[in-house]
N, C-alpha and C positions, 0 to 999 in steps of 0.2 A: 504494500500500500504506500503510496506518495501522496503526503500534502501540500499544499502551495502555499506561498504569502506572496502579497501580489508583487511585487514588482519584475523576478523573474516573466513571469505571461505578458504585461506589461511590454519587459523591452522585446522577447519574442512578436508580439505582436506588430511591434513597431517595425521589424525589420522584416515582417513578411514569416516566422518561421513558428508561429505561433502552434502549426499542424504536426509540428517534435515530438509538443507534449504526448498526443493519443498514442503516436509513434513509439514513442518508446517504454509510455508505462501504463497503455492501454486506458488507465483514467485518472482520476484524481480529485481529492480531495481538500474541499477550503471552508473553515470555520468561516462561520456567517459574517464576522466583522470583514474577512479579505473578499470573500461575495460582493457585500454591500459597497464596500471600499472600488472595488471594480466599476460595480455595475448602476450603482446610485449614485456615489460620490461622483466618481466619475464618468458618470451617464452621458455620453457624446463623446469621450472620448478613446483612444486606441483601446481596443478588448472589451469594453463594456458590452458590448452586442454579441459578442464572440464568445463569451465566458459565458454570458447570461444564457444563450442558447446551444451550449455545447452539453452534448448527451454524454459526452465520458467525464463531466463533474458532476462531483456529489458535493455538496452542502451539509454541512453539521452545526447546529446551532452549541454553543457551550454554555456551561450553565456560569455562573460567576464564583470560579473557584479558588481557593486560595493560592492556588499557581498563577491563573490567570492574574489576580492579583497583585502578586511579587512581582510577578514579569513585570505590570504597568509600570512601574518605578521607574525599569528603566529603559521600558519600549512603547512604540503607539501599539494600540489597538490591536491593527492585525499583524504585527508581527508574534506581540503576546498568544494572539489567539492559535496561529499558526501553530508556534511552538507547542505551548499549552494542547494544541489536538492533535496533535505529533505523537506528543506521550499519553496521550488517552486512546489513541487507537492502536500502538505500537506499530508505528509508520516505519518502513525502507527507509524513507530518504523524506527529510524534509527541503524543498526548493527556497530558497533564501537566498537575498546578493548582501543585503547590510552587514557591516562585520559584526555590531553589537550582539544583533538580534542571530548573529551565527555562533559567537563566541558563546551566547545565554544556551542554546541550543548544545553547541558541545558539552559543556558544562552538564546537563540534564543525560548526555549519553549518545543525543541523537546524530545521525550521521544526515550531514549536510552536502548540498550543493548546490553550486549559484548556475547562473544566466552561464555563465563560459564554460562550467563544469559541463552543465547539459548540450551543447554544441560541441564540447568534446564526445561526451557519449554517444551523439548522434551521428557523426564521423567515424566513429567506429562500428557502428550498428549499421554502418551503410545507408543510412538516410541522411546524408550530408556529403555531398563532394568535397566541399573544403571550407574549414575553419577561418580562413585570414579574411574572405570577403565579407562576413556574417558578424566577425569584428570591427570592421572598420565600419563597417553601418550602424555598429551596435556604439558605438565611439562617435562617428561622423555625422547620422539621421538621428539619431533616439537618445546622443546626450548621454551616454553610458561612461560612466568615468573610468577609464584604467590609465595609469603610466605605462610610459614604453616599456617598462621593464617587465609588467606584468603581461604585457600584449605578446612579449616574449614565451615567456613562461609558456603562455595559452600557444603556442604555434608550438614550442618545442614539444610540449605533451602531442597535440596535435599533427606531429610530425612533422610540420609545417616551415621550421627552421628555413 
């Protein structure tokens, strides 16, 4: 099981590659706060229409729990909630780009990855030719911060050197 917090779908979506996600983990799930966050908050813009009608998300409401809680201290909303339904479902892989809200995540146990992790996976899953042009959109169109050295990193994993 995979849960999301939005911003990974987000910059997928912004660069066109939002159709990974089904790809690679068949579906996926987002506590109500990264939902809403999407598809209310953000109503008109990238993913809102795309999240809100996509059949391989599920929706989990959570209840207000004392995880959910601590997290708020020192995360918004849906990154907390992410996390928080992460460890209530016993998720694979929670999809996360913030360091905080990844650092809070490891910290709890759970195994994480961002926007570039999943572009790697999908290069090797053979649903991606190549990683550098999916970066530079994802850096160049959608505003995705990496330094050069990290843009690095993502090509050499990616073979891409």
């Amino acid at each position: 099981m995979v849960v999301s917090n939005t911003s990974p779908l987000i910059a997928l979506t912004e660069i066109g590659l939002l159709s990974l996600i089904p790809h690679l983990y068949g579906s996926i799930t987002l506590p109500g706060a990264v939902f809403d966050e999407i598809t209310v908050a953000g109503a008109g813009a990238p993913g809102a229409d795309e999240i809100r009608d996509a059949g391989w998300v599920t929706t989990v409401r959570l209840d207000d729990t004392p995880l959910v809680r601590a997290l708020r201290l020192e995360l918004d909303a849906g990154e907390a909630e992410a996390i928080a339904c992460a460890v209530q479902v016993g998720a694979d892989w929670l999809l996360i780009d913030e360091r905080r809200g990844r650092s809070a995540a490891e910290r709890l146990g759970l195994r994480v990855m961002g926007t570039l992790g999943i572009l790697i996976a999908a290069k090797r899953a053979g649903q991606l030719s190549a990683v550098k042009t999916a970066v530079h959109d994802l850096r160049d169109r959608a505003g995705f911060w990496m330094d050069d050295a990290l843009m690095r990193r993502v090509l050499v994993a990616a073979n891409e050197q």
